[in-house]
PyMOL commands that place a pseudoatom at each C-alpha (Angstrom):
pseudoatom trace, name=CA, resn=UNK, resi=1, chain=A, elem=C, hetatm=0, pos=[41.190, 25.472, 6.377]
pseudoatom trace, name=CA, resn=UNK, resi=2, chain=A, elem=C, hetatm=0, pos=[45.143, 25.018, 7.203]
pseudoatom trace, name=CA, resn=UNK, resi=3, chain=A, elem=C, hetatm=0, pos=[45.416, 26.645, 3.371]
pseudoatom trace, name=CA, resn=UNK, resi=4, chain=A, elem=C, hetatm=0, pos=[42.884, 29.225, 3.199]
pseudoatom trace, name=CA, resn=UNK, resi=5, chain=A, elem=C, hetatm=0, pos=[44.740, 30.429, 6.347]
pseudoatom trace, name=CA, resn=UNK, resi=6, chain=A, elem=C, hetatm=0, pos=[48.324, 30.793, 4.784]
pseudoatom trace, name=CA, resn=UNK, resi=7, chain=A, elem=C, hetatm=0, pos=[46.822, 32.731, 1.842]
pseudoatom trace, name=CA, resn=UNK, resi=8, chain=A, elem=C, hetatm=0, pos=[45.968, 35.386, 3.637]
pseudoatom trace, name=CA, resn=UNK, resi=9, chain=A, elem=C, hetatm=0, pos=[49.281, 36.748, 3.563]
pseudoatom trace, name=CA, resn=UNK, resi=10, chain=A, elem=C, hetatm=0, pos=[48.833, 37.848, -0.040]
pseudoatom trace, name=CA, resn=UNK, resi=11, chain=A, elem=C, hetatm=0, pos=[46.898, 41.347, 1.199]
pseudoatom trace, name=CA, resn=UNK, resi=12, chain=A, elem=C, hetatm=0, pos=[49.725, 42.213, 2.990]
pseudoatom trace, name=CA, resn=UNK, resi=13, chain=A, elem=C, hetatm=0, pos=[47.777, 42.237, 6.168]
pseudoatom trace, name=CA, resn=UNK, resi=14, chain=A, elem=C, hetatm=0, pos=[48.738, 40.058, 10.032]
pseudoatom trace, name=CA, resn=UNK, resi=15, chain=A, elem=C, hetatm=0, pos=[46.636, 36.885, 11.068]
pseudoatom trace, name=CA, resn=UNK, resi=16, chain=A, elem=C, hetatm=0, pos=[45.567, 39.299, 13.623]
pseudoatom trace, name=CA, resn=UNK, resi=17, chain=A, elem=C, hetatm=0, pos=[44.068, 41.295, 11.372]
pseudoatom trace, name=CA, resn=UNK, resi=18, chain=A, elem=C, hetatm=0, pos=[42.598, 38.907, 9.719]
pseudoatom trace, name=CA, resn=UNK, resi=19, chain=A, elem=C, hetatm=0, pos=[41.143, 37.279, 12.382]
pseudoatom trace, name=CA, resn=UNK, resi=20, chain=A, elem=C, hetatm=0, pos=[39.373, 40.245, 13.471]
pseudoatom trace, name=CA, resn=UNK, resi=21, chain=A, elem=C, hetatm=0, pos=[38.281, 40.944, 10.153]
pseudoatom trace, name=CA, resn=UNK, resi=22, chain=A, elem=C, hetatm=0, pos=[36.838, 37.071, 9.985]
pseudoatom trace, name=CA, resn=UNK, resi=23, chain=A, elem=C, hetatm=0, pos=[35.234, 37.633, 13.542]
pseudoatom trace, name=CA, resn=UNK, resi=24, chain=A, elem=C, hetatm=0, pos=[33.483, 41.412, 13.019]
pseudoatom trace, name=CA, resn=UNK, resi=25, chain=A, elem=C, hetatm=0, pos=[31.899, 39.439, 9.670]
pseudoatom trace, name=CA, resn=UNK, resi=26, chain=A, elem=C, hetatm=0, pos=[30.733, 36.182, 11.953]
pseudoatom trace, name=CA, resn=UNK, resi=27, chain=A, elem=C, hetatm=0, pos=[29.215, 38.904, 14.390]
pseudoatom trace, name=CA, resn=UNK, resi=28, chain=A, elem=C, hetatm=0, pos=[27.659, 40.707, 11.864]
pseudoatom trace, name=CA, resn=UNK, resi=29, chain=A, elem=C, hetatm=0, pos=[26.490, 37.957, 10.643]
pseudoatom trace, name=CA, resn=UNK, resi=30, chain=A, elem=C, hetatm=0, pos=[24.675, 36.156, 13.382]
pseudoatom trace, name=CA, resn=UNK, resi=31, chain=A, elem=C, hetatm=0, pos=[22.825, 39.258, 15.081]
pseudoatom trace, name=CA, resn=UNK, resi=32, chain=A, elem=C, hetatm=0, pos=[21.743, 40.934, 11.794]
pseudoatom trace, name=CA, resn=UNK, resi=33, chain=A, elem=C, hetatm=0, pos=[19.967, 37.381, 11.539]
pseudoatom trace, name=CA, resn=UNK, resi=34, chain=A, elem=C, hetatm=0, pos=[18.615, 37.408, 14.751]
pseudoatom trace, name=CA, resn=UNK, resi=35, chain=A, elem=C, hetatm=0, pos=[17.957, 41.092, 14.899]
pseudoatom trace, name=CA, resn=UNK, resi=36, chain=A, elem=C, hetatm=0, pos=[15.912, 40.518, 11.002]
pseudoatom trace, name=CA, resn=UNK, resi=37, chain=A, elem=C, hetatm=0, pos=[14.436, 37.119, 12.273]
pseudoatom trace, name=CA, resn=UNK, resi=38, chain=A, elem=C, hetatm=0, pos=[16.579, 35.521, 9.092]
pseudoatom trace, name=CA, resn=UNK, resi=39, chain=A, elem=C, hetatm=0, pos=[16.170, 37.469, 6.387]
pseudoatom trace, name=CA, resn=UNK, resi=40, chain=A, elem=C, hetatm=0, pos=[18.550, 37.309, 3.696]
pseudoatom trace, name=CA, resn=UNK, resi=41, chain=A, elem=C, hetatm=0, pos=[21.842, 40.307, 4.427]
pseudoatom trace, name=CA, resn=UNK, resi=42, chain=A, elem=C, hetatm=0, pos=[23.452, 41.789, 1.558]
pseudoatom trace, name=CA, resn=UNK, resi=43, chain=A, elem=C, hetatm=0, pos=[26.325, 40.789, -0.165]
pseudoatom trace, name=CA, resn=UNK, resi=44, chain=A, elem=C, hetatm=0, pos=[27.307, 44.796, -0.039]
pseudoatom trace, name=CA, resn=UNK, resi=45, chain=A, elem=C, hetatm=0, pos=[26.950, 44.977, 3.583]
pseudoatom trace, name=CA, resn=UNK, resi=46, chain=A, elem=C, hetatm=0, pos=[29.358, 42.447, 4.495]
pseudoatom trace, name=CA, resn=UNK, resi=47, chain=A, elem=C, hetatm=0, pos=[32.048, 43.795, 2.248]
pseudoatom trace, name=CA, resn=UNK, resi=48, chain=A, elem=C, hetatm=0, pos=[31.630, 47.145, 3.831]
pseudoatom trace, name=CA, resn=UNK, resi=49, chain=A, elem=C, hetatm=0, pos=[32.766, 45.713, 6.680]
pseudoatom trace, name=CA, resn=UNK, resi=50, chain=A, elem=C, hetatm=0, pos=[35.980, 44.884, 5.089]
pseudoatom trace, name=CA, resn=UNK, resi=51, chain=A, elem=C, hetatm=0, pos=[36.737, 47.996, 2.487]
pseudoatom trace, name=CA, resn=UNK, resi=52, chain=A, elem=C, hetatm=0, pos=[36.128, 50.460, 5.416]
pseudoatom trace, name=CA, resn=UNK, resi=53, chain=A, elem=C, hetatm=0, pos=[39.675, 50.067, 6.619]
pseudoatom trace, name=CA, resn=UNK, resi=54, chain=A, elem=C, hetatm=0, pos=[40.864, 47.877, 3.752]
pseudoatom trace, name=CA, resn=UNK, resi=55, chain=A, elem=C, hetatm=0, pos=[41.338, 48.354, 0.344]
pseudoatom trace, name=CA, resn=UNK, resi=56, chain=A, elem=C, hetatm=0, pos=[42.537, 45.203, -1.328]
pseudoatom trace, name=CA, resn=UNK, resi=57, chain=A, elem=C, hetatm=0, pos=[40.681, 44.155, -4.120]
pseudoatom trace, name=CA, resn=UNK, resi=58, chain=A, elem=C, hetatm=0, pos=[40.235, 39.942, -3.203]
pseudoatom trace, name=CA, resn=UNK, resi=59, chain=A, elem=C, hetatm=0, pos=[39.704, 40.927, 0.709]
pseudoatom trace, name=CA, resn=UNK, resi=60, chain=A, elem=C, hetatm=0, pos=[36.061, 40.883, 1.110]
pseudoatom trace, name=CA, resn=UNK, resi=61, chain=A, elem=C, hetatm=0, pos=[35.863, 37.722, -0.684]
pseudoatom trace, name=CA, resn=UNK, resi=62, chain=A, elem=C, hetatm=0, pos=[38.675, 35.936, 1.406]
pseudoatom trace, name=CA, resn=UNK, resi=63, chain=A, elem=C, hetatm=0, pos=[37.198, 36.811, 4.514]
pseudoatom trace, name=CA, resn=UNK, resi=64, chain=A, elem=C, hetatm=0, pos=[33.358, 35.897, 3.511]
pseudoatom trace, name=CA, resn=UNK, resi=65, chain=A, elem=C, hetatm=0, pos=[34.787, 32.507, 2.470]
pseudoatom trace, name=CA, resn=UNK, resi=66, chain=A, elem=C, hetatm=0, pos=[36.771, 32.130, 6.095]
pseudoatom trace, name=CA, resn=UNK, resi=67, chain=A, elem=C, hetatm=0, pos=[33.450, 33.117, 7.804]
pseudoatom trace, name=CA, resn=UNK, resi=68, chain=A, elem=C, hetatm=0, pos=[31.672, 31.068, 6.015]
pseudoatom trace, name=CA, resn=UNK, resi=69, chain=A, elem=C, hetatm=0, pos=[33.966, 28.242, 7.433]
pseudoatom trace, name=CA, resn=UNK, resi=70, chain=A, elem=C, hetatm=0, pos=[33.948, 29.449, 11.378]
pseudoatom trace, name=CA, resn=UNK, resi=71, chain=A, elem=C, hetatm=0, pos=[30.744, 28.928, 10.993]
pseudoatom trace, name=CA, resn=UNK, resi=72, chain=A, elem=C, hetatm=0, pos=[29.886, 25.863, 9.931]
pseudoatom trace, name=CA, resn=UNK, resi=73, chain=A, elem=C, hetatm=0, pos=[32.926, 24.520, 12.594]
pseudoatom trace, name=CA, resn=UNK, resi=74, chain=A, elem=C, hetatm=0, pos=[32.134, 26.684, 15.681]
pseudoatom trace, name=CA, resn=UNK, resi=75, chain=A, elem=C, hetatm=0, pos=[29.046, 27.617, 15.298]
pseudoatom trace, name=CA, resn=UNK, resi=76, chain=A, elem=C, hetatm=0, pos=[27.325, 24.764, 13.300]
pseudoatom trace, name=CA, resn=UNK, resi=77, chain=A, elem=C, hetatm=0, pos=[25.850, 27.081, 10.391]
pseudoatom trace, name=CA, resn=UNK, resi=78, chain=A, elem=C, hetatm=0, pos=[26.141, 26.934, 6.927]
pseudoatom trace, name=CA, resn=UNK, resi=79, chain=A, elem=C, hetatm=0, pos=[26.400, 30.663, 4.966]
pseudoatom trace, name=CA, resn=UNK, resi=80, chain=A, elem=C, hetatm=0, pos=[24.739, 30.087, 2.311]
pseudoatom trace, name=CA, resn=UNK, resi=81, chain=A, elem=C, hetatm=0, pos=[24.277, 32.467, -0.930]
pseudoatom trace, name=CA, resn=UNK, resi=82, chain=A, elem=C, hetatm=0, pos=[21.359, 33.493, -2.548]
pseudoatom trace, name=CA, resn=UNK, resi=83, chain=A, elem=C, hetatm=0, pos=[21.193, 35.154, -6.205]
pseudoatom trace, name=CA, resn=UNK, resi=84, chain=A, elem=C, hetatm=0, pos=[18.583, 37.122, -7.200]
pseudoatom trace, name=CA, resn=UNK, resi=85, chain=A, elem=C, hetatm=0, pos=[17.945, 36.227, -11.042]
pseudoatom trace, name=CA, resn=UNK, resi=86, chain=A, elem=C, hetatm=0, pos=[17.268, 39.514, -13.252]
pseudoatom trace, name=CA, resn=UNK, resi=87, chain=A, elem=C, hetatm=0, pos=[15.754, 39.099, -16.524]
pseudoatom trace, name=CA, resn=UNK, resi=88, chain=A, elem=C, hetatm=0, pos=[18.985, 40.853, -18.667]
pseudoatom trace, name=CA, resn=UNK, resi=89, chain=A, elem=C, hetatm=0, pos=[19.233, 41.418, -22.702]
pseudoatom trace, name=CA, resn=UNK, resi=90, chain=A, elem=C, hetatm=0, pos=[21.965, 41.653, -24.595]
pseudoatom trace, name=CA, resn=UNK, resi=91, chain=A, elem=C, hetatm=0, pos=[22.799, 45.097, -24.288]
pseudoatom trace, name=CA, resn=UNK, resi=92, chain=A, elem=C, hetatm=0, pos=[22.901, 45.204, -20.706]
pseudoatom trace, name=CA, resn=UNK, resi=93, chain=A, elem=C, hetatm=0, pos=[25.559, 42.212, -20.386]
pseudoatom trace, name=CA, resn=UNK, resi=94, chain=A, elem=C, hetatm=0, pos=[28.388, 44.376, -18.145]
pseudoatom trace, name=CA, resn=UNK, resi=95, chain=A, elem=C, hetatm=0, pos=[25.799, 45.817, -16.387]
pseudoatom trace, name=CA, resn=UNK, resi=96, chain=A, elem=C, hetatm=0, pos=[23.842, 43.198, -15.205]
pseudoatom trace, name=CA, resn=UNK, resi=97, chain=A, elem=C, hetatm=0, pos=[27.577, 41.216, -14.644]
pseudoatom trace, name=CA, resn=UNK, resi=98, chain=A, elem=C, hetatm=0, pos=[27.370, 43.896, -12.138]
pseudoatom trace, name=CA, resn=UNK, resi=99, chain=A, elem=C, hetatm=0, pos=[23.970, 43.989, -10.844]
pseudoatom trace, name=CA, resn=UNK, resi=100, chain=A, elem=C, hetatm=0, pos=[24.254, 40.279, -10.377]
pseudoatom trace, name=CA, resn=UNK, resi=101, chain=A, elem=C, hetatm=0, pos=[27.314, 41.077, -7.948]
pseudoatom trace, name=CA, resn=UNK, resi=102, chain=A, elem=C, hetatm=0, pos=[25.208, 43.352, -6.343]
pseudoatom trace, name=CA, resn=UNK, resi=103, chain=A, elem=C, hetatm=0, pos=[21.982, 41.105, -6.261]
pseudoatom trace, name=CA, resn=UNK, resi=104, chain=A, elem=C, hetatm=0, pos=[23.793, 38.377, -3.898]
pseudoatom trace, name=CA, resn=UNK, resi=105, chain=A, elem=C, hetatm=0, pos=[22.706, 38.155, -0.203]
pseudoatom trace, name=CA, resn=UNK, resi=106, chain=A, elem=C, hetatm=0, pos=[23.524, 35.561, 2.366]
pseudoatom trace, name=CA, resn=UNK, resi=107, chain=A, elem=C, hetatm=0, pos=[21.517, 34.062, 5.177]
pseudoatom trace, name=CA, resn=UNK, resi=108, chain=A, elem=C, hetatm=0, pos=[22.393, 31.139, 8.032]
pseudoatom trace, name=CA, resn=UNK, resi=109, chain=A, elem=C, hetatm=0, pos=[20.918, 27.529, 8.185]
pseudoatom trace, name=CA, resn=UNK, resi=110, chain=A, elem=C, hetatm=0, pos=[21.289, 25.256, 10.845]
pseudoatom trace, name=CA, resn=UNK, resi=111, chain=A, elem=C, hetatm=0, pos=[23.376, 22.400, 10.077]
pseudoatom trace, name=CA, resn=UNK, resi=112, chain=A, elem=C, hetatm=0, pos=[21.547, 20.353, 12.159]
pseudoatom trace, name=CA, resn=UNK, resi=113, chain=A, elem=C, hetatm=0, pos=[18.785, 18.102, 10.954]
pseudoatom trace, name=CA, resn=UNK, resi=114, chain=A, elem=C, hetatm=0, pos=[15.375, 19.441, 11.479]
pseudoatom trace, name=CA, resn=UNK, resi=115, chain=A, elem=C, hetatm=0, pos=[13.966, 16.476, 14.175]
pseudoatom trace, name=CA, resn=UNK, resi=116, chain=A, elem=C, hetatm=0, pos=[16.920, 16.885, 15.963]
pseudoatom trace, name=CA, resn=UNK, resi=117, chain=A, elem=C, hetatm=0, pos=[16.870, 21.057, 16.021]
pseudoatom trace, name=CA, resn=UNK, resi=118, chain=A, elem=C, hetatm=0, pos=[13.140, 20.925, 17.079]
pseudoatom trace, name=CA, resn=UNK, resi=119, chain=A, elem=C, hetatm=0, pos=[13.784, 18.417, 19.935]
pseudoatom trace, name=CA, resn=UNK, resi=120, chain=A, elem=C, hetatm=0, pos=[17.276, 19.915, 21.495]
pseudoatom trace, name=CA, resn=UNK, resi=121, chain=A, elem=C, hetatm=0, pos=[17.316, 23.434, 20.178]
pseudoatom trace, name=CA, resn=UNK, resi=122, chain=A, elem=C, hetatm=0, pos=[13.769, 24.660, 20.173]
pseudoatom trace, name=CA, resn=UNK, resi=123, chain=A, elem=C, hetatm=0, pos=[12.013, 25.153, 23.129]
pseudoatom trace, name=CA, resn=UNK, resi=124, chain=A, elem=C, hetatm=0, pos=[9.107, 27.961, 23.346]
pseudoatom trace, name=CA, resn=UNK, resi=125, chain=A, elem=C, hetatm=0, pos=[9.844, 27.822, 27.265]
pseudoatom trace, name=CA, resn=UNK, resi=126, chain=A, elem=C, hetatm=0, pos=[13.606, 28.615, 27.113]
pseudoatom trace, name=CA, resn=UNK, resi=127, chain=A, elem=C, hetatm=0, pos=[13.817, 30.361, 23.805]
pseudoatom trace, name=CA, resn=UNK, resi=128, chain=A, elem=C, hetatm=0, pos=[14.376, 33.681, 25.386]
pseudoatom trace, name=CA, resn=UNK, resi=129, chain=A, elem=C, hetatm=0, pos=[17.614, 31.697, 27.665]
pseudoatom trace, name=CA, resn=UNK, resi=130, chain=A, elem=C, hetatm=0, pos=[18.552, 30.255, 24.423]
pseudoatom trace, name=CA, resn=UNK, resi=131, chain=A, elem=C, hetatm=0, pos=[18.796, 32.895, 22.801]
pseudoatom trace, name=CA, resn=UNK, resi=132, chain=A, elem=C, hetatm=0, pos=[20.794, 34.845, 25.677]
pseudoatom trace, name=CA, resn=UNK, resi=133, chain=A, elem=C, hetatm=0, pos=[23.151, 31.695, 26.211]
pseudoatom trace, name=CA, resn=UNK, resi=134, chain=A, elem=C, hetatm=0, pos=[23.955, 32.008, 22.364]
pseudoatom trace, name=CA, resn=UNK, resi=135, chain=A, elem=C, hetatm=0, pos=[24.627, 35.672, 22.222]
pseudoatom trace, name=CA, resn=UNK, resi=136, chain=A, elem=C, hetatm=0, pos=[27.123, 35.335, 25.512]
pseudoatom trace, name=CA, resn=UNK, resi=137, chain=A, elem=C, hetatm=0, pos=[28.982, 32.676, 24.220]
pseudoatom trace, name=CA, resn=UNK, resi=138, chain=A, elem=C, hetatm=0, pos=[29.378, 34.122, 20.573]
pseudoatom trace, name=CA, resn=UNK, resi=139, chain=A, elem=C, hetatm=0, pos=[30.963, 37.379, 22.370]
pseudoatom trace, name=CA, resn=UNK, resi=140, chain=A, elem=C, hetatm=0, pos=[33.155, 35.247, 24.226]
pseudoatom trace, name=CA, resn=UNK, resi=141, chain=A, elem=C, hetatm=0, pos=[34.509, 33.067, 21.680]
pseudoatom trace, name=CA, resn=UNK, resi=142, chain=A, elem=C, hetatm=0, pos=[34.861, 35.886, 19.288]
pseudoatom trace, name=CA, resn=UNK, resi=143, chain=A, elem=C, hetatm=0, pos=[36.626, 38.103, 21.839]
pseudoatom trace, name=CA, resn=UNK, resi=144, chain=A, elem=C, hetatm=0, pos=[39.247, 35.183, 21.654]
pseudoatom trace, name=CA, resn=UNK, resi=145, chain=A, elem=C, hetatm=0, pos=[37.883, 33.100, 24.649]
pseudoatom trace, name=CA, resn=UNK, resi=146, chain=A, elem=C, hetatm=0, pos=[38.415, 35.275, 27.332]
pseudoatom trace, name=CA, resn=UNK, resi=147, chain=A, elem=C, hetatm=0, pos=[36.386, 38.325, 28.599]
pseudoatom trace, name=CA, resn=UNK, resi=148, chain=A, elem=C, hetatm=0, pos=[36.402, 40.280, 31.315]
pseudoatom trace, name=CA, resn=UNK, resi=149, chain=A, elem=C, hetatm=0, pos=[33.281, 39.794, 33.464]
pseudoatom trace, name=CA, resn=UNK, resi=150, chain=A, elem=C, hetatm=0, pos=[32.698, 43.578, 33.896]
pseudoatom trace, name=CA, resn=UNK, resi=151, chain=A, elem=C, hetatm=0, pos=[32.513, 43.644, 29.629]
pseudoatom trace, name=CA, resn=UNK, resi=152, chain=A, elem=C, hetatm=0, pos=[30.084, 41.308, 30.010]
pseudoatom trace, name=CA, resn=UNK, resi=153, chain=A, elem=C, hetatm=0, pos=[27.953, 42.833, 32.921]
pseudoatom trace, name=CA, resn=UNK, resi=154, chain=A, elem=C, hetatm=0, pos=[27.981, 46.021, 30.939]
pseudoatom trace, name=CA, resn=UNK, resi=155, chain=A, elem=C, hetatm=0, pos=[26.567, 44.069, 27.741]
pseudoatom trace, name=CA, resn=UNK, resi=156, chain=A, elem=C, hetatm=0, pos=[24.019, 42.546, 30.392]
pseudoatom trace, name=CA, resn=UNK, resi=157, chain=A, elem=C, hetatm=0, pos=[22.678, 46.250, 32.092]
for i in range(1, 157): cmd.bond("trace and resi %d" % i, "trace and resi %d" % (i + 1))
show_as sticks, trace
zoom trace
């Protein structure tokens, strides 16, 4: 991770910047699952996320790839990419280069085996708490570890 982190520098953007990049694409991420119940999110979407304020042509891609490891470290998910295969002839080979591109969507798997997520992390009784506890402490850590209680009160009402 020590150098995906120093190649950043190469868009000509601050860690700062980066990191909140990194962290809009991790929140994204993990309510658009929750919000779809897991279906699969676009490719597109995420990298609209990046392009809207920056322009650099390798951006989206470096930042998807440094989600994709906050993830699996903080949060204990793996990104994982999905490719929709289209049937493509000869004649359509830049196009469907492109609609391939376009094709790929991500969703999030628990890294966690599946005994051990049913026993500790499912529970019909406290999946609403859960759930809660989750979203609190992914706005916390992503805020940078610190948040004002009244931020979080508001989120609450």
């Amino acid at each position: 991770m020590a150098n995906a982190a120093e190649d950043f520098s190469q868009f000509g953007i601050s860690k700062e910047e980066k990191d909140k990049l990194v962290g809009e694409l991790i929140r994204y991420m993990l309510f658009k699952t929750h919000q779809n119940s897991g279906c699969p999110i676009k490719r597109e979407e995420l990298t609209q996320l990046v392009t809207k304020n920056y322009h650099q042509r390798n951006l989206p891609t470096f930042v998807i790839n440094e989600a994709k490891e906050k993830l699996s470290f903080v949060f204990g998910y793996e990104m994982r990419e999905l490719q929709r295969a289209h049937p493509s002839s000869k004649a359509q080979t830049r196009s469907s280069q492109q609609s391939v591109a376009d094709s790929k969507s991500y969703i999030l798997i628990s890294q966690l085996p599946p005994n051990v997520y049913e026993k500790y992390v499912v529970d019909v009784n406290t999946a609403h708490l859960s759930g809660f506890t989750f979203v609190i402490i992914s706005i916390v850590y992503l805020a940078g570890g610190k948040i004002p209680e009244g931020m979080i009160a508001n989120l609450v009402s």
